[in-house]
Each structure stands twice: as C-alpha cells, then as structure tokens.
C-alpha positions in Angstrom: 14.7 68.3 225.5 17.7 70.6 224.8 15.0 72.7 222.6 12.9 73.7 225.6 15.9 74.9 227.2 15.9 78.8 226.3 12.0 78.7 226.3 11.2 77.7 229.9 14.5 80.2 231.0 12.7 83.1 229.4 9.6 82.0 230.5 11.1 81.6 234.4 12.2 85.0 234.2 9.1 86.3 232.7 7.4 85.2 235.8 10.5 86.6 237.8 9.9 89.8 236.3 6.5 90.1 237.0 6.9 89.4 240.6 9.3 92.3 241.1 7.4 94.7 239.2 3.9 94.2 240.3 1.1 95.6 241.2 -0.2 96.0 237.4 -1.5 100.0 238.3 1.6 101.1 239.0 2.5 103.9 236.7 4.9 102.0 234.7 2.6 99.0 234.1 -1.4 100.1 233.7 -0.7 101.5 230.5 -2.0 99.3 228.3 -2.4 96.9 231.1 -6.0 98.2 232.4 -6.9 99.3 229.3 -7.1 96.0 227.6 -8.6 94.4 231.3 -11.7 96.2 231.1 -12.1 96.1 227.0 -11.4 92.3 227.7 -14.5 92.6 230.2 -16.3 94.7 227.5 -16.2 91.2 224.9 -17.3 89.5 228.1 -20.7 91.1 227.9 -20.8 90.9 224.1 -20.3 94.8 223.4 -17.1 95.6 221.0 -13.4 96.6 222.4 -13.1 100.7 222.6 -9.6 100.9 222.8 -8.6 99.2 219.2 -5.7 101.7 218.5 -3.2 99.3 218.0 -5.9 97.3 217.3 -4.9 94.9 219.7 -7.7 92.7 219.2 -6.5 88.8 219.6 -5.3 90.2 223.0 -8.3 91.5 224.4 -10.1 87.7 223.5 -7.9 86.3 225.3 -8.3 88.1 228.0 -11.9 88.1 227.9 -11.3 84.0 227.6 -10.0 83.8 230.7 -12.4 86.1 232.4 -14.7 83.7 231.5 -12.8 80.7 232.3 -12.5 82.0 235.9 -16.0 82.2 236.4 -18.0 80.0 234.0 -21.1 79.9 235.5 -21.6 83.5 236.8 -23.8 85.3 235.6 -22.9 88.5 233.6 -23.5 90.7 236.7 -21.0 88.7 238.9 -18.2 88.3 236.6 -18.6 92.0 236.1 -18.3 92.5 239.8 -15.1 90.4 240.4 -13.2 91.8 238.0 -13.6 95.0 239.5 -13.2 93.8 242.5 -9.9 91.9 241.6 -8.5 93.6 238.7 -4.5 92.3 239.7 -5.9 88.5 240.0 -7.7 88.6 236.4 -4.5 90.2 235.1 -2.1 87.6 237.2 -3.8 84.7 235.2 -3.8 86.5 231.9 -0.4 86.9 232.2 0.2 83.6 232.9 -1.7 81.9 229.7 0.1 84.9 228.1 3.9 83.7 229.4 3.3 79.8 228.1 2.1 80.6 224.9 5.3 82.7 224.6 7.5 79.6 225.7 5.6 77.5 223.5 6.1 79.8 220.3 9.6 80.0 221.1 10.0 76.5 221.3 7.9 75.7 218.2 10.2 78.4 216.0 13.3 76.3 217.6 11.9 73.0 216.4 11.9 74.0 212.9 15.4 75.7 213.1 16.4 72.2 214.5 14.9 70.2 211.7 16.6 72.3 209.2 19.9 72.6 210.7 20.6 71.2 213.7 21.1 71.8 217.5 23.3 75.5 217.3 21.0 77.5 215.1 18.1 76.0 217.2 19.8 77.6 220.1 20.5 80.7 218.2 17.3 81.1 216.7 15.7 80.9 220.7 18.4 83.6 222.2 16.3 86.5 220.5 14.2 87.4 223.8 17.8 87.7 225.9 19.4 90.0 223.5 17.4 93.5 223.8 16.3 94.0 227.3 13.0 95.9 226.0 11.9 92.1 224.8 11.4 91.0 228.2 10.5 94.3 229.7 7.6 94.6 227.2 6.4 90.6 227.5 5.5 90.9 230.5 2.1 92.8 230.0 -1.1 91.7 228.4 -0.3 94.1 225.7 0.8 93.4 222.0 4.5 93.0 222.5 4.3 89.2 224.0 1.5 88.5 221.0 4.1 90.2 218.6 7.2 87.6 220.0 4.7 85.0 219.4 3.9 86.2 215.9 7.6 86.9 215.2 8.3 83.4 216.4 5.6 81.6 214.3 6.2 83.5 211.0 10.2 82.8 211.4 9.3 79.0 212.1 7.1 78.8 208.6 10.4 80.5 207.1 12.7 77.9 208.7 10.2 75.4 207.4 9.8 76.5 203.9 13.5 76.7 203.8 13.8 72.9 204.8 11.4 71.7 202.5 13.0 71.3 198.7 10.4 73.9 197.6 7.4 75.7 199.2 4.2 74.6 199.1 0.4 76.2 199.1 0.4 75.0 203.2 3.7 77.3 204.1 2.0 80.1 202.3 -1.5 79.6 204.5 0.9 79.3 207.2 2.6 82.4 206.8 -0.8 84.4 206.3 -2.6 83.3 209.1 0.7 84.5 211.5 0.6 88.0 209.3 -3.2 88.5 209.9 -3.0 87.5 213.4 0.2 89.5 213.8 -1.1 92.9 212.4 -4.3 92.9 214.2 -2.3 92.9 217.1 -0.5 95.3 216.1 -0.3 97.6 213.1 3.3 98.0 212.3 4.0 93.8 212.5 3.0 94.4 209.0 6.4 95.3 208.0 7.6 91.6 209.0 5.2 90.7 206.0 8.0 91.3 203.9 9.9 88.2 204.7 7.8 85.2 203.1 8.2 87.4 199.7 11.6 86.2 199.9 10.5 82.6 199.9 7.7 82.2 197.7 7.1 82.1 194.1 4.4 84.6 192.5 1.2 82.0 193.0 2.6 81.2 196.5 2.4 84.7 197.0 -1.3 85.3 196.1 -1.9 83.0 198.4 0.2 84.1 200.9 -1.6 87.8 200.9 -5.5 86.6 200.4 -4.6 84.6 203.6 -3.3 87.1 205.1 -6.4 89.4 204.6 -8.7 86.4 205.8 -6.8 86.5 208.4 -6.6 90.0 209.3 -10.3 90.0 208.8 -11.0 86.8 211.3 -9.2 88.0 214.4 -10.2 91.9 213.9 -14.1 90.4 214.0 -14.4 90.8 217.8 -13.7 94.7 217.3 -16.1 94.9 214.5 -18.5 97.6 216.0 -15.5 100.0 216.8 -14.6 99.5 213.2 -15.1 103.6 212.4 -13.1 104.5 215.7 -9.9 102.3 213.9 -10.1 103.6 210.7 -10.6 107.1 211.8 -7.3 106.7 214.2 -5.6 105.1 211.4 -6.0 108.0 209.4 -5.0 110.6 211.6 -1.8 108.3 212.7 -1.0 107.9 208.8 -1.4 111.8 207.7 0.5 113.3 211.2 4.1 113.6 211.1 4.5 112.9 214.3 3.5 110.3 217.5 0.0 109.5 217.1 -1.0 112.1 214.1 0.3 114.9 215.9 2.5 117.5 214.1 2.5 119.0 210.5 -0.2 116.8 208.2 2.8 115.6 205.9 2.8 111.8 206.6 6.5 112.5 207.2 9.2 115.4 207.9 12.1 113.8 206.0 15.0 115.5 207.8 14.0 114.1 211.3 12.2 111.1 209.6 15.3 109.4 208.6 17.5 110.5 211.4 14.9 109.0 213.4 15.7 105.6 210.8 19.2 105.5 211.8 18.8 106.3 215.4 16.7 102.9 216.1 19.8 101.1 215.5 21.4 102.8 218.6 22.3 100.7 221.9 20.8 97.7 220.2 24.5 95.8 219.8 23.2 92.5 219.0 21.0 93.2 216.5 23.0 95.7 214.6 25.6 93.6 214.4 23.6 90.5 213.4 22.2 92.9 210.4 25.6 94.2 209.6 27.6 90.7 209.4 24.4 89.5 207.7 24.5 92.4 204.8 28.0 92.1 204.6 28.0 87.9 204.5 24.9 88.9 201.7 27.2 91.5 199.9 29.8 88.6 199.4 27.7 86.4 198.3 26.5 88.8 195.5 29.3 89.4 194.3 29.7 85.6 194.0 27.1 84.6 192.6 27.3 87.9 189.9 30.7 86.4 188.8 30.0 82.8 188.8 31.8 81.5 191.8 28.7 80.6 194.0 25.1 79.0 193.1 21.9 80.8 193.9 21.4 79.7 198.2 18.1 80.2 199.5 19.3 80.3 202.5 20.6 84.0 202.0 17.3 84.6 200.5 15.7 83.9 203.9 18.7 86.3 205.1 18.0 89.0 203.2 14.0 88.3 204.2 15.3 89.0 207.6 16.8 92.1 207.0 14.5 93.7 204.9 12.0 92.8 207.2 13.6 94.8 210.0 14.4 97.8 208.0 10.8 97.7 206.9 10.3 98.3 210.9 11.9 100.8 210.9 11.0 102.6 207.7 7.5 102.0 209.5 7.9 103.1 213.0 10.1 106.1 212.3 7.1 108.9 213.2 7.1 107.6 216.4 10.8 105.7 217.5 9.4 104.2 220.1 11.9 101.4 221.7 9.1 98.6 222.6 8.3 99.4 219.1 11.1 97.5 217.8 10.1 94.5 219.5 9.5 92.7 216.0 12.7 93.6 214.6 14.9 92.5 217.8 13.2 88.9 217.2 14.7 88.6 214.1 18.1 88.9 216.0 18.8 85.6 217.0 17.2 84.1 213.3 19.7 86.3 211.6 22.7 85.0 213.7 21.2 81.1 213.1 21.6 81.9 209.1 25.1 83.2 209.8 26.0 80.5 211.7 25.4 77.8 209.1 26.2 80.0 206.3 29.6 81.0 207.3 30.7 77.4 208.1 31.1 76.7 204.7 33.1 79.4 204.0 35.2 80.4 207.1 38.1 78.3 208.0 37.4 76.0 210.6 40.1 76.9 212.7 38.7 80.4 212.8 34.6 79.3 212.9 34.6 77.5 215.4 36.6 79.8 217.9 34.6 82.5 216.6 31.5 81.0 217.1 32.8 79.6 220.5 33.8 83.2 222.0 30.4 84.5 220.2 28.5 82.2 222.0 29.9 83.0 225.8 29.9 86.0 225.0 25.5 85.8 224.6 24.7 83.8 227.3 26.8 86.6 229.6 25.3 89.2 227.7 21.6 87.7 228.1 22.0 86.5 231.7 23.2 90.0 232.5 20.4 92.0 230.5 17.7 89.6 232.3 19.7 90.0 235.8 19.7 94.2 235.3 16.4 94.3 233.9 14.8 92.3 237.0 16.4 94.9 239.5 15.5 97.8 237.5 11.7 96.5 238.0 12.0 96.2 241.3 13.4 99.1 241.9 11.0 101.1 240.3 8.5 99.0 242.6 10.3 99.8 245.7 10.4 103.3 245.2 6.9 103.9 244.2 5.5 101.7 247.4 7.5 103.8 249.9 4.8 106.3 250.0 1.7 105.4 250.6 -0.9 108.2 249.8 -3.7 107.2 251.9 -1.5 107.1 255.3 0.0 110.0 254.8 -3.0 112.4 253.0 -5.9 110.9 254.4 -7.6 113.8 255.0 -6.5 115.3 251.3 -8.0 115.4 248.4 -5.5 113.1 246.1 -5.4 114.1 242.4 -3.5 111.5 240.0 -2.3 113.3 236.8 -0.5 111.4 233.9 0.2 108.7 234.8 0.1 108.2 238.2 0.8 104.6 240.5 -2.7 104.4 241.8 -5.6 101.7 241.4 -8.1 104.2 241.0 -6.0 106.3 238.1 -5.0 102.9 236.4 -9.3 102.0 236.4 -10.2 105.6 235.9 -7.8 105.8 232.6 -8.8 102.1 231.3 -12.0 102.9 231.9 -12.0 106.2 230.2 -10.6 103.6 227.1 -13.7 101.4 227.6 -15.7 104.7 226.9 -16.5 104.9 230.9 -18.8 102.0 230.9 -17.8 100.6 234.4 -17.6 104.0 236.3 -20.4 104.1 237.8 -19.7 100.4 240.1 -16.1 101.6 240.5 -17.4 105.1 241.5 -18.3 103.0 244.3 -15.3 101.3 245.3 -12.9 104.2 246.2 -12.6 106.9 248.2 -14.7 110.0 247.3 -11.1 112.0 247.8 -9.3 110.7 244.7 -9.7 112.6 241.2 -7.7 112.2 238.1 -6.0 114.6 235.8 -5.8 113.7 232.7 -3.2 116.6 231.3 -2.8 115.6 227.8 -5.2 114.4 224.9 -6.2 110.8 225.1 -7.2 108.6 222.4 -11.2 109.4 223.2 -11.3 112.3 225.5 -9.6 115.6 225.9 -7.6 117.3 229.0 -9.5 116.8 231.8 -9.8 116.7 236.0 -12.2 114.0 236.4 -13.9 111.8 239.2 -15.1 108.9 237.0 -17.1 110.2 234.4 -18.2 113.5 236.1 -15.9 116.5 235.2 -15.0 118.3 237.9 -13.3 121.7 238.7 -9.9 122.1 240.4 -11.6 125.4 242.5 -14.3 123.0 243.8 -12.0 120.2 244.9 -9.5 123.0 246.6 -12.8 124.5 248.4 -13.8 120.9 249.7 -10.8 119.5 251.0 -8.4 121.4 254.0 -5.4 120.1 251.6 -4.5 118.7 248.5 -2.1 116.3 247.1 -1.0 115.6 243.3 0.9 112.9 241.9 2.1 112.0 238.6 5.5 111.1 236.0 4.6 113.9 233.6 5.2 116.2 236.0 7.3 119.0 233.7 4.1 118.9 232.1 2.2 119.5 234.8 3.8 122.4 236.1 3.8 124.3 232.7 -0.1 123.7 233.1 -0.2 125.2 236.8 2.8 127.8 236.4 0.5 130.2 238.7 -0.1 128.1 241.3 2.7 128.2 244.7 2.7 125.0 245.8 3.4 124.4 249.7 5.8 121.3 248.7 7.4 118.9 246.3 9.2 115.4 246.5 10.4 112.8 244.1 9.0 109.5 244.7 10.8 107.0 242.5 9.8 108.5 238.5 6.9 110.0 239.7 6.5 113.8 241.4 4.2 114.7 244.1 3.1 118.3 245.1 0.8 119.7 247.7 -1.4 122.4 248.7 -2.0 123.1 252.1 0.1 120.2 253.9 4.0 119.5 253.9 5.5 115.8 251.6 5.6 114.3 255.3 1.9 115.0 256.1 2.1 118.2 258.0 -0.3 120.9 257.9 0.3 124.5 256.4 -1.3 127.3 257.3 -1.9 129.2 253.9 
C-alpha cells in the first residue's frame, strides 16, 4: 500500500493542477495541446499525424483512442463534429487516461526498487516528479513530457529489475527496448536515456537490447507512417542548425555557446545536481577502491553511473536548444540516483552519521516537494486568473480581434493546431466563430510561414483595418510583434497577465477613438 503512496499524491495534484490552469487554449497551454487534439482526430479518420516533429506519435493514438472510446458508434462525420464542438471535454478525458498511466508507471518503477531494496529507496525512487517543478508543470498536457515520465519510469524499473536479478537475462533486454522505442518515438532526445541498460548488459544482451529497440521504434512510429518524409526532413534541418529548431549557422553546433549552454542546464535544478554530484563523487571513491583492491566490482554503481551518464547524455543532446521541459528525462533520474545513494552509502557511512543524514535529507524533500507542488499550483492559477479578466468579446465586440503568437483564444489555439493538421478541419471551424477574429502568425511555424490568416484564407491587415471601425491585437510575443509593426501608432496598450494587447481605433477599456 505504502508503494502507491507518492503515485496517487502526484497524481492528486496533477488533477489539482489542471483545474487551476484550465481552459487548454489558453496561451500557456494549447501549444502542443491542440496540436496533438486534432492530429489525434486526424488517426481517427485513418489519415497520418501532421505534426510529428517530436514525433510524438504513441501520444496522438492515445488520443485518437479515446476519441473513439467517447463515441463508439458515431459515425466518422459525428465524431468529427464533437470534437470540434468540444475540444476542452476530449482533452479533459485524455488527460485523465494520461494522469493514471503516470501513477501507475510510477508505482510500477517503485515496486521494483522495493523488491530490490526495500521500502526507502522505493520511496526515493517515486519522489522524482516533486523535485523539479517543470515535471509537474509539463505532465499535465497531452504532450510528450507525461509519456516521457512514463518511459523514464519504465526503463529505470527494468534497471532496478536487472539489478535484482543475479544476472540479466534476454527478457530485461526486450524489456528495456521496447520502453527505448516507445520512449524515442515520443520524443527524440529520450534517446539519450538509452545509454543506461549499456551499463547493465553484457555484449549479446546488448544486441538484443538495440534490435528491440528499433522494432520498437519502428512499431509505435507506424501510425505516422505517411508523414514519414515531413520527419526526416525536420530531423535534418534540427540536426545540421546550430540553433532551436535548425535555425542559425549550418554547423550542428557552435562550441563556445554549445557547452556553456551544457553547464547551464544544471542551474536552479538543486536536487538533481546534487543527486549527480554525491553520486560521481560516491562513484569516484569507489574507483579508487576498487583500482587499489579495497572494494569488489558492485553493480549497483554500475547502474549509478548508468544514471549519470544517461543525464549528461541529455544534456549533451539538448544543448542547441536548453529548453527547461526538455530536461524532463534527466530530472526523473533524480530520485533513482538518490535510491542508489541511499543503499550504497549505508555500508560505508557510519551509522550514526547515515541515518541522521538520511533523516534531515528526507524532511528536507517532502518540504521541498510539497512546497514546489503548492507554488507551482498558484502560479497556474494565477496565470488563469489574469488571462480571464479580460474578456475580448465583451469588451471589442464590434472589433476586429487579431490573435498573434500565441494568443489565449479558442479560435487561435484551433486555428494554430489546425494549421499543424495541415488545415484539414478549417473549413467546419470556419463556421463556428465569429467572422471578426484572425490570427497572426508572426514567426515561422513548422509547416507554414509568417502569416495573418482567417482559417486557411490569407488575408491582409489593410483589408481587416478597412472592414472593421476598430481593431484589437493580442498576443505573449509581443516584443516581437512590435518590431514587425514599428510604423504603426497604436491608440493603446495594456498588460493582461503574460500576454499584450493593443488597439486601433478604441481605448483597452472599450472606448472609441476618433482617428
């Protein structure tokens, strides 16, 4: 029972979380959030995902599974239309299947840390997901951060398993594999976690261990088959840019900010730099041991130094674009490392200094983590309160409303996922909003350039001025934004919550201007 502790807390506050932060097309949620709704809807009518960047594939069949498990006798047309109709309530129970198959992971890698060593590094192996507030932050989306905890979880369980076992066998190896492929499909850089079975397994464990993975790989990417040239053409512009998503210089790498950019993912992340430093240092010890004959080979700090070379890997991989959800991964390995510790150090610490150590070390998490999830939760809601306090559609009705990057609005959160389903669904949602809202898309997206757009019609910013008696833009990228418009006088400007809004012929409280 004790092992479903941490599991069903995380879980509780995932679906805490949620509540505070929704709805899902908010600015700080639809991205990927809408995306993968509507290339989930895509599988649903037996067409390819679009948007397989990441590739993100396992993801979107889930969510096309429970599309389809909410209306499983409707006919294509019908499931098509309530979707649209209720994007939030698809994504509500998406999430949900998405939260317990988190908690169970979790539980299932805790199990195996209980069968090797007990009750304490059971515990500590669970407490990853309350020790880096991006964990949470990040779960709570159908995106592939939960599906990488889950992945994370899994693989470490095999490891904890393999470790247990007096040597490891042909199954851990297909174990391990099928987690990799399933892990990397969902998304790219989880490969760097492949490192860690290496560790563990002997030379013919590891044949098996990457043909598996590859099968794998293979098996859950199937679904995404048809977009199979838009992958491997992102892929290779990702691999040969320098920077975030291919852009800058075509060098694969600029060393000087490359490996500044190495170190710097270590920053504000206390518990897992510390759990990698004690672990090289309990590692660098134990070298030193076993080089001089004081300590027998322990493959227990093999699986340790798995661990750690698995999350510099991360980093090593990750580096062109240091992304914090990026690290999601690496942060699970967090509470695996300190389990290790834990049992290794007791044999060599003092008791009288272990346990107190361990004692204070262990308050000192569960404050830590309740306090990360308590923050966390009132940021989100926060951020929810301050983008509801405006509503546009009161206060411009009569304006046109243009959305640029990214904007809180159910019609830009559909318009961009759309745009990433290759705008297969806008002519039906042309139809369910207001002919008054456009959106600005004012950078380069993964399948379409800069553009002002209603649906899948290009449109002009002269024409939408000459229609409307005012006009309204909102948007978080708003630096951006006004470098684009530098020549145009706006009549006002207000903050609301991370997002700007600016207007044309009207005042922020809905006044008219005479221009």
């Amino acid at each position: 029972m004790a092992l479903w502790l941490l599991p069903a807390l995380f879980v509780a506050s995932l679906f805490a979380m949620r509540d505070a932060s929704l709805p899902f097309w908010q600015a700080f949620n639809l991205d990927p959030d809408y995306y993968y709704l509507l290339n989930g809807l895509r599988l649903v009518e037996g067409l390819s995902p679009t948007d397989v960047s990441h590739p993100g594939t396992p993801i979107q069949v889930l969510i096309a599974a429970v599309i389809r498990a909410l209306h499983p006798l409707d006919p294509m047309e019908r499931v098509v239309d309530a979707v649209l109709a209720d994007p939030e309530g698809h994504l509500m129970a998406a999430t949900t299947v998405i939260f317990l198959l988190v908690g169970a992971s979790l539980w299932l890698m805790g199990r195996e840390a209980f069968r090797w060593g007990g009750l304490a590094p059971a515990l500590l192996a669970q407490s990853s997901p309350f020790l880096a507030r991006i964990i949470v932050k990040m779960a709570l989306h159908p995106k592939p951060e939960p599906f990488m905890v889950i992945a994370a979880a899994l693989l470490v369980a095999v490891g904890f398993a393999a470790l247990r076992a007096e040597r490891c066998r042909d199954g851990h190896a297909v174990l391990a594999g099928l987690v990799m492929g399933f892990g990397i499909c969902c998304k790219i850089h989880f490969m760097a976690l492949g490192v860690l079975p290496l560790f563990l397994f002997d030379r013919r464990r590891v044949v098996v261990y990457a043909g598996v993975t590859l099968l794998s790989f293979g098996l859950f990417f199937a679904p995404a088959l048809g977009s199979l040239d838009i992958w491997l053409d992102w892929l290779h512009r990702v691999f040969l840019g320098a920077g975030a998503y291919g852009d800058g210089p075509q060098t694969v790498i600029e060393p000087g900010k490359y490996v500044r950019a190495i170190w710097r993912l270590f920053s504000a992340k206390w518990f897992y730099t510390g759990a990698v430093i004690l672990s090289l240092s309990l590692l660098l010890v134990h070298g030193l041991a076993l080089r001089s004959g004081r300590a027998a080979p322990d493959r227990r700090t093999r699986l340790l130094l798995g661990l750690v070379a698995a999350a510099f890997a991360t980093h090593v991989l990750i580096a062109k674009q240091p992304a914090p959800h990026y690290m999601v991964p690496a942060l699970m390995l967090t509470g695996p490392m300190l389990a290790l510790l834990w049992a290794i150090s007791r044999e060599s610490v003092p008791e009288r200094l272990w346990r107190p150590a361990w004692a204070v070390l262990g308050v000192v998490l569960v404050v830590a983590g309740g306090n990360a999830q308590w923050r966390q939760r009132t940021e989100l809601a926060q951020w929810s309160r301050d983008t509801q306090a405006f509503v546009m559609e009161e206060r411009f009705a009569a304006c046109a409303r243009v959305y640029f990057d990214a904007a809180s609005a159910k019609s830009f959160a559909f318009q961009r996922g759309d745009m990433n389903a290759l705008a297969r669904y806008s002519p039906r949602l042309e139809k369910l909003f207001p002919a008054e809202e456009y959106s600005w898309f004012i950078f380069d997206h993964t399948w379409w350039k800069q553009s002002l757009m209603r649906w899948n019609k290009p449109v002009e910013l002269d024409a939408i001025l000459a229609a409307h008696p005012c006009t309204v833009f909102r948007g978080n990228q708003y630096q951006r934004f006004r470098d684009l418009n530098h020549t145009m006088r706006f009549d006002d400007s207000c903050p609301v919550g991370e997002e700007m809004i600016f207007t044309l012929g009207v005042t922020c409280d809905g006044q008219p201007v005479g221009r």
